[in-house]
C-alpha positions in Angstrom: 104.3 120.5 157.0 107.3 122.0 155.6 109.6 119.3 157.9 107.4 116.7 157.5 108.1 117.1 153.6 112.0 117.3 154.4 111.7 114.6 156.3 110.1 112.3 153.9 112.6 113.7 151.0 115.7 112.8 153.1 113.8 109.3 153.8 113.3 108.6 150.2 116.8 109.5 149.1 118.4 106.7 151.5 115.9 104.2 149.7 116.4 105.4 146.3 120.2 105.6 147.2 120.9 102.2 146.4 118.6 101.8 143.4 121.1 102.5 140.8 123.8 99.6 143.1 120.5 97.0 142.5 120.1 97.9 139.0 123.6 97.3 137.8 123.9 93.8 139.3 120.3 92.5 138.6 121.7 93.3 134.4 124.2 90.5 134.7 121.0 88.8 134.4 118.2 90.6 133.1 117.6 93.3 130.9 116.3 96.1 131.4 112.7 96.3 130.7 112.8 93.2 132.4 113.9 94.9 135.4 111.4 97.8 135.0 108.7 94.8 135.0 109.9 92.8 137.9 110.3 96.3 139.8 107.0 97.5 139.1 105.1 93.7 140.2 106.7 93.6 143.9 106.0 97.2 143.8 102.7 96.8 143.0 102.1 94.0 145.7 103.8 96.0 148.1 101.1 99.1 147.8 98.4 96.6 147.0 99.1 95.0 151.1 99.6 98.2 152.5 96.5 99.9 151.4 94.3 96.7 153.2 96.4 96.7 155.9 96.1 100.3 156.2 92.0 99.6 154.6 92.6 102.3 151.9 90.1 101.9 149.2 90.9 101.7 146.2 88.0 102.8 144.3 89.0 102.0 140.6 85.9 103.2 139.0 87.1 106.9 140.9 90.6 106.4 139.3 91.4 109.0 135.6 92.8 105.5 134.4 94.0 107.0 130.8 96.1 110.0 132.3 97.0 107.4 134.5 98.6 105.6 131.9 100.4 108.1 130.0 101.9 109.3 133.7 103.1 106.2 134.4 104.7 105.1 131.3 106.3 108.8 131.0 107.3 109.1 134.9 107.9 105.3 135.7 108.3 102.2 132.9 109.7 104.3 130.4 112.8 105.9 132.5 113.4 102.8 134.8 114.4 100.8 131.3 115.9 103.7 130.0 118.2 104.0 133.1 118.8 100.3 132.7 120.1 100.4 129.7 122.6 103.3 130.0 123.7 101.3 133.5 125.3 98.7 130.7 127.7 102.0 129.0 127.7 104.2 132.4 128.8 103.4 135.8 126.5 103.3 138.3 127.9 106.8 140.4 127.9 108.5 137.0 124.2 107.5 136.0 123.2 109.1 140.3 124.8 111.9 139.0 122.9 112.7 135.7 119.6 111.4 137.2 120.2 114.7 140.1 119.9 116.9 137.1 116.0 115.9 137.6 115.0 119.1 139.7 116.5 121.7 137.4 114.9 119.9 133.9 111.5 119.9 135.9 111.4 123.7 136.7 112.4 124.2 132.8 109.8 121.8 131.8 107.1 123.2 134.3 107.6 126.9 133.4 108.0 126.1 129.8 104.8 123.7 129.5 103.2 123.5 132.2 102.7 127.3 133.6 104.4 126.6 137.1 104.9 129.9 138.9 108.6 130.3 139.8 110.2 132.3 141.9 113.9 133.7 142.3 114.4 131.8 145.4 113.5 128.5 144.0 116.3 128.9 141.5 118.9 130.3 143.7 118.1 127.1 145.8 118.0 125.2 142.9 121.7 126.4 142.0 123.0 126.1 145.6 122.1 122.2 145.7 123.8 121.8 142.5 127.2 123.5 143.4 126.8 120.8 146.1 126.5 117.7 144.2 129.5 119.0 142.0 131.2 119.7 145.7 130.2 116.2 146.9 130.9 114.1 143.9 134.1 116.4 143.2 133.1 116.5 139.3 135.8 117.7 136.8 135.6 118.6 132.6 138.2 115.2 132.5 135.8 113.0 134.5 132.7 114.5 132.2 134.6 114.6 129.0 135.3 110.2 129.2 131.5 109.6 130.1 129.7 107.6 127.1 127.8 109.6 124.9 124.9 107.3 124.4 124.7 106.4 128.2 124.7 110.6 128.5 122.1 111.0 126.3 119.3 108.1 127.9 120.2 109.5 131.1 119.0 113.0 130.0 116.6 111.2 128.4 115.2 109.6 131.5 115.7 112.6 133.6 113.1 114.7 131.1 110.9 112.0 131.2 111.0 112.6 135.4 110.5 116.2 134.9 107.2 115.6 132.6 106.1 112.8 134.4 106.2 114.6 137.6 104.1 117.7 136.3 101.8 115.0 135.3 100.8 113.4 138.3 100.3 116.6 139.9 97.5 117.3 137.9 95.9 114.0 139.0 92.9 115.0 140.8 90.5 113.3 143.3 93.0 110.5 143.8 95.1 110.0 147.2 99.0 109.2 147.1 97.9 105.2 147.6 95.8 105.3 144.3 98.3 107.0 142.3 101.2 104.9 143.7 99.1 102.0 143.0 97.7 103.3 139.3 101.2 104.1 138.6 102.6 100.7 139.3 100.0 98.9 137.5 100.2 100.2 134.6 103.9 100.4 134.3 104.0 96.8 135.0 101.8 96.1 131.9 103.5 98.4 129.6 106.8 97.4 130.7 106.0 93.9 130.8 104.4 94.0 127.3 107.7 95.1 126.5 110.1 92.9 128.5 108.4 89.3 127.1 108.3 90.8 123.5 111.9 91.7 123.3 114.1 89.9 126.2 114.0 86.6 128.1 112.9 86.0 131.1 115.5 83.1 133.1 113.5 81.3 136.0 116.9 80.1 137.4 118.0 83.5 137.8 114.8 84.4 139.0 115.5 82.0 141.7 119.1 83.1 142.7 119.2 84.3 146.4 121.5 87.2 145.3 119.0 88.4 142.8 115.9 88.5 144.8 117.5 90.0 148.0 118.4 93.0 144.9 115.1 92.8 143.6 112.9 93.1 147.4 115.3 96.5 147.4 114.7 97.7 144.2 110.8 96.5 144.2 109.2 96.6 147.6 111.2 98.9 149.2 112.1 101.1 145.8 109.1 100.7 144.4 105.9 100.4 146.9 106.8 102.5 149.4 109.0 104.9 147.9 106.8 105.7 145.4 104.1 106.8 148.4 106.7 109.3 149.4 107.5 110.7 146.2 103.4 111.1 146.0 102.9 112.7 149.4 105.5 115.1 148.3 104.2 116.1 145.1 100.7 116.6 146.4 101.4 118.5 149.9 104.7 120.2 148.1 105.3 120.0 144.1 107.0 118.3 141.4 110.0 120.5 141.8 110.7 120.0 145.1 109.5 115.8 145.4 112.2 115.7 142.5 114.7 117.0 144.4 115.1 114.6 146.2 117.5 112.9 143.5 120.3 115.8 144.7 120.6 113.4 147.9 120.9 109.9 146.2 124.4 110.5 145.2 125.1 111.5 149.1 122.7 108.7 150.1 124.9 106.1 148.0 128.1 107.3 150.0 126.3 107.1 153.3 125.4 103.6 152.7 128.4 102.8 151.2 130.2 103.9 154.3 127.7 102.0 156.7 127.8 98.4 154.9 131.6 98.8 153.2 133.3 100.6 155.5 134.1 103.1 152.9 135.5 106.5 154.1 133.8 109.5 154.5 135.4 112.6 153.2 135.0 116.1 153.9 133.7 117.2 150.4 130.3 114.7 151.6 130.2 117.2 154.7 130.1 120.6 152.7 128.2 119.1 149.8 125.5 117.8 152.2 125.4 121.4 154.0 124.9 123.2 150.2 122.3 120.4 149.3 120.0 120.7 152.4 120.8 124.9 152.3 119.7 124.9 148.7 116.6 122.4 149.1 115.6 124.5 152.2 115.5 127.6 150.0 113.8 126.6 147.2 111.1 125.1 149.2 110.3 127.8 151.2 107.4 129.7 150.2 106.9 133.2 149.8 104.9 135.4 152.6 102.1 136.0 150.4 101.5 132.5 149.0 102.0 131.1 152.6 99.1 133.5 153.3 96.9 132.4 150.6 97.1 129.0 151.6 96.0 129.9 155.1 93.0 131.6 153.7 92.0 128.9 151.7 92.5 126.3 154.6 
């Protein structure tokens, strides 16, 4: 299980990786609860086609549709316009790099809130992934110093809101990953939406652009719908902390791609910072002896 869950976090990083690329371009034209709307409809149609391909049920009667709510407006509408928004005062590379501070805010908030068992492992992990992201982004006090402080702050903003929001969907019971994914989406699209035609317009033309749709199918169906069925599975067969580590690899993710569809070069801090990332993610996801017993005897 333990690879499978690696597996699906190095998966979901690669999709998330250009997320923060289609966000900055699809503000020349929309804002961002906009965005947060448009993303969450394709998403939604997206896990609405797979579960009848797939013939998932649905069972909305069977669904906790007001902690449902409060979920997905804490771990979905509510950062993906906040994120938007600090895209127009932060750089796109810059805004990657706040989001990884996800994994560490959700241990705080889980200990502190949420009575998540830690252990010492999980932390040195923890730490060992984030001396890589500074090693692969190559992150100095002069490069930290110029970032804007109102972009700083809804980033760390957003960031908490992934840490609650995670803990939050945990404690979703008698739901599969395809109904939460699918819950999730829904309602973020109607409290985001709400939003978005209250406050901002709406251009068809853009809409319409070529360039804006391709940016939206990545952002939506592919960043949305099935991402969001990874991030799921990981949170219900692993936990919040580790399904939100998975924003330690986006900055490396963005590189990677960047390299494959640019031609940008690859340089050797991406090497070592990658090695501490997957060392540190190893670590804090492996389990102790004695819970790895207890989960055989309850199997």
């Amino acid at each position: 299980m333990q690879r499978l869950l690696i597996t699906a976090l190095i998966l979901l990083s690669l999709i998330w990786g250009g997320s923060f690329f289609f966000i900055k371009q699809l503000l020349q034209d929309f804002g961002p609860w906009t965005i947060a709307f448009l993303r969450s409809s394709l998403g939604l149609v997206t896990i609405g086609m797979i579960m009848l391909i797939l013939q998932k049920p649905f069972r909305f009667r069977k669904i906790p549709w007001s902690p449902m709510a409060v979920m997905a407006l804490v771990n979905t509408a509510i950062p993906w316009a906040i994120i938007g928004f600090s895209e127009t005062r932060l750089t796109s590379g810059m805004a990657s790099i706040l989001n990884a501070t996800t994994p560490l805010w959700t241990i705080v908030v889980g200990t502190l809130f949420f009575q998540t068992i830690t252990n010492r492992m999980q932390w040195i992990g923890m730490g060992i992934a984030f001396i890589g992201l500074i090693v692969l982004l190559g992150i100095n006090p002069k490069s930290i110093i110029s970032v804007d402080f109102l972009g700083f702050i809804c980033m760390i903003t957003a960031t908490l809101c992934y840490a609650v929001g995670s803990q939050l969907s945990k404690r979703l019971k008698g739901v599969s990953m395809y109904q939460i994914t699918f819950g999730t989406l829904l309602c973020s699209m109607l409290g985001s939406g709400s939003v978005a035609f209250s406050v901002e317009q709406i251009s068809l033309p853009n809409l319409a652009s070529l360039t804006n749709i391709v940016m939206l199918i990545g952002l939506g169906v592919f960043g949305s719908g099935i991402a969001y069925i990874l991030f799921y599975f990981m949170v219900q067969k692993g936990s919040p902390e580790f399904a939100t580590m998975v924003t330690y690899f986006i900055p490396a993710s963005a590189i990677i791609w960047g390299s494959t569809l640019l031609n940008e070069q690859i340089h050797w801090s991406l090497l070592m910072g990658l090695a501490f990332i997957l060392g540190g993610v190893f670590l804090a996801s492996k389990k102790r002896p004695q819970q790895t017993a207890a989960t055989r005897n309850e199997t």
